[in-house]
C-alpha positions as CSV (number, residue, x, y, z in Angstrom):
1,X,113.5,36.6,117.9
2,X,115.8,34.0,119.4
3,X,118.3,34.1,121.2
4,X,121.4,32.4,122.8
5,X,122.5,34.0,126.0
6,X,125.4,33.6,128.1
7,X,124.8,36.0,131.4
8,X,124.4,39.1,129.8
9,X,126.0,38.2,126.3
10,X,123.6,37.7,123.3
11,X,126.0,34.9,121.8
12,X,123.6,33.9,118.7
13,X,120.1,35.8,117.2
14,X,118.1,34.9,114.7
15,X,113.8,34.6,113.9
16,X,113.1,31.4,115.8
17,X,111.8,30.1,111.8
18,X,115.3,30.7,110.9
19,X,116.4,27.6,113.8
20,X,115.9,24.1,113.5
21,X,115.1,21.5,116.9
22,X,116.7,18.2,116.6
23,X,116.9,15.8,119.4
24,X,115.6,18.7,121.7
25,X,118.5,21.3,121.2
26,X,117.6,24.3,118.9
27,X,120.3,24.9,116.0
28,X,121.2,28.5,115.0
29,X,122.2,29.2,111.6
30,X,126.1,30.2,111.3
31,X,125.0,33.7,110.0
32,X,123.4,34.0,113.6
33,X,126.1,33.9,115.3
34,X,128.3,36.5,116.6
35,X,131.9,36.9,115.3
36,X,134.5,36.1,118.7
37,X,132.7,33.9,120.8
38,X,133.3,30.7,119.6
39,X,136.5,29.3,119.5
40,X,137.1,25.6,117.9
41,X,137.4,22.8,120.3
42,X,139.6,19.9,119.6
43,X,136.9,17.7,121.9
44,X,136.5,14.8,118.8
45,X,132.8,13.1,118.3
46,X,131.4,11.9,115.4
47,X,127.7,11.3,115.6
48,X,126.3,7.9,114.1
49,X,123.7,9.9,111.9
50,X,124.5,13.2,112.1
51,X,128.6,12.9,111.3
52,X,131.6,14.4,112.5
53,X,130.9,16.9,115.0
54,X,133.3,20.1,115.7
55,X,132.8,21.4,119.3
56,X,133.4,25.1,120.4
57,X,134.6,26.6,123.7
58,X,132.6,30.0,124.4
59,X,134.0,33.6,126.2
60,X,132.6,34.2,129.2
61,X,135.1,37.5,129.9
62,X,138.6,36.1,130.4
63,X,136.8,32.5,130.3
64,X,136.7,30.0,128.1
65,X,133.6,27.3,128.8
66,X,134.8,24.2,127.7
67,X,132.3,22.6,124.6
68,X,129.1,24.5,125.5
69,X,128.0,24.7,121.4
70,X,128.7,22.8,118.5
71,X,127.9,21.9,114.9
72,X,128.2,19.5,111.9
73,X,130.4,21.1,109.7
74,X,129.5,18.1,106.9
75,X,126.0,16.6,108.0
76,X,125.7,13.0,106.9
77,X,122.8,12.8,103.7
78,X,120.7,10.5,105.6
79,X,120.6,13.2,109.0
80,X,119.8,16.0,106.1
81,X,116.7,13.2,105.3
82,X,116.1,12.3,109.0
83,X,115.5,16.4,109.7
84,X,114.4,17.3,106.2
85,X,116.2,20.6,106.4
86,X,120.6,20.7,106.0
87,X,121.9,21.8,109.6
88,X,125.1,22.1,108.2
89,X,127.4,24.5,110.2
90,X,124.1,25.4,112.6
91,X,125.1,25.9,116.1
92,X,123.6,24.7,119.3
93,X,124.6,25.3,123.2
94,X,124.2,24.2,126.6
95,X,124.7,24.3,130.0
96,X,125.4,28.0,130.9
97,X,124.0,29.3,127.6
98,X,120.7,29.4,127.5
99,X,118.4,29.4,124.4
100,X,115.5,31.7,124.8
101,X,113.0,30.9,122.0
């Protein structure tokens, strides 16, 4: 099982078949990941083959971490062919969160 950890917080959890590594950063499916932790980011980034990214801010506590995860809500056609799977709406973290696969 993998998992998405933030100190003690299991933020995301899912079979690690379930994810899908692109560019080095392991996406969770949305089903993965649990309900509270993310909140949307306004951060705008639209990647050249991936599309038009939407950041979230995770809880830490009475913390909000600035843009540790996002996802591609509408993943461009030719990413879906560049991956060979649809990441739509998969999650991925960083910094403090770590990703135990």
């Amino acid at each position: 099982m993998a998992k998405a950890v933030l100190g003690d917080t299991v933020i995301a959890e899912a079979p690690q078949e379930d994810l899908i590594q692109i560019e080095g950063n392991w996406y969770f499916p949305p089903s993965a990941v649990k309900e509270g932790l993310l909140e949307k980011s306004p951060t705008p980034y639209t990647c050249p083959w991936k599309g038009a990214c939407q950041y979230f801010s995770v809880k830490d506590g009475d913390k909000l971490l600035q843009d540790r995860a996002w996802s591609y809500p509408e993943v461009y056609p030719s990413g879906i062919e560049r991956v060979g799977k649809d990441f739509s709406n998969y999650v991925a973290f960083w910094k403090e969160v770590q990703v135990v696969a």
